[in-house]
N, C-alpha and C positions, 0 to 999 in steps of 0.2 A: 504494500500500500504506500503510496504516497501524496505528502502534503506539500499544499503549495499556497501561501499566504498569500491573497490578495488585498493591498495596504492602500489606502491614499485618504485625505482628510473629508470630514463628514459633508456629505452632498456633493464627492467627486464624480459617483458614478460608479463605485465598487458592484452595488447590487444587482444594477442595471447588468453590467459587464458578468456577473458572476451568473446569473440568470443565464445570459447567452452564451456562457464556456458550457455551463451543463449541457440546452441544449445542444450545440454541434458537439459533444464528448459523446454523451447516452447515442448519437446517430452516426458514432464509426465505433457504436461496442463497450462502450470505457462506463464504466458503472461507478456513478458518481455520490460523493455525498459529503456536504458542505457543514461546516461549522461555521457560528457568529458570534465574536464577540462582541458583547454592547457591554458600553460607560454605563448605560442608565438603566433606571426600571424602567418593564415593560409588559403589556399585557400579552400574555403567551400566544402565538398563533393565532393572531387577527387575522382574516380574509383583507387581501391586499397588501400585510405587511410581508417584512425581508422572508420569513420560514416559510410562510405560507405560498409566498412566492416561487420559491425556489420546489415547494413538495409541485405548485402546477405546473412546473416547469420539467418534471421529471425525478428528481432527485430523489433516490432510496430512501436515504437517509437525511435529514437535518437537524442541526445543534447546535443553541444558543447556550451563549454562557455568558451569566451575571456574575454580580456579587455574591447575589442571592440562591444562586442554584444554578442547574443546567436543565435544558427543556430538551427533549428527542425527540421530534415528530419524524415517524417512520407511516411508508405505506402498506398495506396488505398484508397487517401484524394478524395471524390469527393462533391460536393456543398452542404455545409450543411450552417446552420444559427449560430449565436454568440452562440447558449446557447450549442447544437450540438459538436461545436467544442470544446469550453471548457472541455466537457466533455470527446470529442475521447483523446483531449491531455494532460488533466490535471488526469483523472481520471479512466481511461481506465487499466494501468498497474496494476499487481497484485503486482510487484517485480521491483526495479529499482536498474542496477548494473550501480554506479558510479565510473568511471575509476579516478582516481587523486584524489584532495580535501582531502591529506593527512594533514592537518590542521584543517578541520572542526572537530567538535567535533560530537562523538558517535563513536560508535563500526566499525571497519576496519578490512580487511583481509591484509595481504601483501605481495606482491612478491619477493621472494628474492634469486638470482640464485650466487652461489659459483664465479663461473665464471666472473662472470660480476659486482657484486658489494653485497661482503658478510654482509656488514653491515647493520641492517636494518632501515627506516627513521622513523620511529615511534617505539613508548614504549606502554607498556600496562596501563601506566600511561594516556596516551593522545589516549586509544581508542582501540589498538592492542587484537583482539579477536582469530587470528590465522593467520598461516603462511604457504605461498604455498612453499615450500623451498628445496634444498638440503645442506643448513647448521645444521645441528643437534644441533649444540650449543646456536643456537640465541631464545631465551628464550624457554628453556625445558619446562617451567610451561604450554607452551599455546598446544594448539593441530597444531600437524604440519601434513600438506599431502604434497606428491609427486607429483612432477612438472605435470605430466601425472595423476591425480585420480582427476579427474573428478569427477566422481560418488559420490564419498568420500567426495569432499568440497561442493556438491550441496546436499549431504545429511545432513550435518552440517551446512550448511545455510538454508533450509528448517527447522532444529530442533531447529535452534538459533533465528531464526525470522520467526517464525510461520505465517502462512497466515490465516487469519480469516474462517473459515468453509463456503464450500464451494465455495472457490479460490483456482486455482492450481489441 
């Protein structure tokens, strides 16, 4: 399994963006399933909010995490036993896109829109592997795609974090 931090400050477009890697992942095979951290309280799986989002978007699994707890909305849970479940929710996903957790250490992608907040929250020092962007300036060295390319970042994260033979 593997994770892969999607990072950029609040209302850049993470969800949006995270939305649309499930889709085109779940439709070349890749069995997805995202985690959220949020700063704040929330009321758990609202219709329209980020989990909720993400479960109609396809996603096996999703996982918010607060202060307060953690929320797991999964789909097409029916009676299964302890060891069972362990497995549909521990171990089941090939790929996990984590929304936030721009502090945790390892490799991040990051959102970062002109518009709305040019600067970005992370360095290539503290994990920065690429940028979803229309700033051109904010570290040349890394690989930058376009707000819209899809294809492009789920190719580069498929190439970056390879899934074991026969996953995806």
């Amino acid at each position: 399994m593997r994770i892969i931090p999607i990072v950029g400050h609040s209302g850049s477009g993470k969800t949006t963006l995270v939305e649309k890697l499930i889709r085109e992942l779940c439709a070349r095979g890749v069995k997805v399933a995202t985690i959220k951290h949020a700063h704040h309280q929330v009321q758990l799986d609202t219709p329209g909010k980020d989990s909720w989002r993400y479960t109609q978007a396809g996603a096996a699994l999703s996982m918010l995490v607060t202060g307060e707890g953690v929320q797991l909305v999964a789909t097409d849970v029916a009676e299964r036993g302890p060891l069972q479940l362990a497995q549909r929710f521990m171990g089941e996903a090939d790929l996990v896109l984590a929304e936030g957790f721009s502090l945790a250490p390892g490799a991040k992608i990051e959102v970062v829109r002109r518009a709305h907040n040019p600067t970005p929250r992370c360095t290539v020092e503290n994990g920065l592997v690429a940028l979803v962007t229309d700033v051109d300036e904010a570290f040349p060295q890394l690989p930058h795609f376009a707000l819209d390319d899809v294809g492009g970042i789920v190719e580069f994260i498929l190439f970056q974090f390879p899934l074991p033979l026969g996953e995806g």
